[in-house]
N, C-alpha and C positions, 0 to 999 in steps of 0.2 A: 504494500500500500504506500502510494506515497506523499507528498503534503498536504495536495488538496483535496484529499478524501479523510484526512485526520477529524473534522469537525463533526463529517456525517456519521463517523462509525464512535465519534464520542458519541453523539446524541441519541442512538440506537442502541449503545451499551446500557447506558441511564435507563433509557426506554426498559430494556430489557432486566436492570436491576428491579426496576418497581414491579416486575411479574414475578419475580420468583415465589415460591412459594414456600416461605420459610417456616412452614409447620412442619415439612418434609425434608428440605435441607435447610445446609446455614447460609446466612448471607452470605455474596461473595467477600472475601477478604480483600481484593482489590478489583481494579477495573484496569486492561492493559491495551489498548491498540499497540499492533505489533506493523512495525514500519521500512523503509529503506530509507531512512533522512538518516542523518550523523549523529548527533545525540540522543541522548535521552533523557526525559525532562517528566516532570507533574504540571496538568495543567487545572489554572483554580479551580474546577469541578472535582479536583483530585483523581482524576483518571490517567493512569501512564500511559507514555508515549515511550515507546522504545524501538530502536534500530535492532534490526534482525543481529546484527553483528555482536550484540551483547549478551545473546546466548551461547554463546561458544563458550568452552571449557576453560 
């Protein structure tokens, strides 16, 4: 994914936090869009942004 899809897959994560169904599981612990930009950062909604590159070993 790369920058300019950052916004819509944040909005659609959130979207998607407020369905879960936390009688049955736990809230998610974080929120991550996973990216090909260079850094990686929190954005005020507290959602990650991370470059694929920092899952490596």
């Amino acid at each position: 994914m790369g920058t300019g899809e950052i916004e819509d897959a944040t909005e659609a994560l959130l979207k998607l936090e407020k369905v879960v169904d936390t009688e049955k599981m736990n809230k998610p612990s974080f929120l991550m869009v996973l990216t090909a930009t260079e850094y990686a950062f929190q954005m005020d909604n507290g959602v990650w942004v991370v470059p694929l590159g920092c899952l490596k070993n």
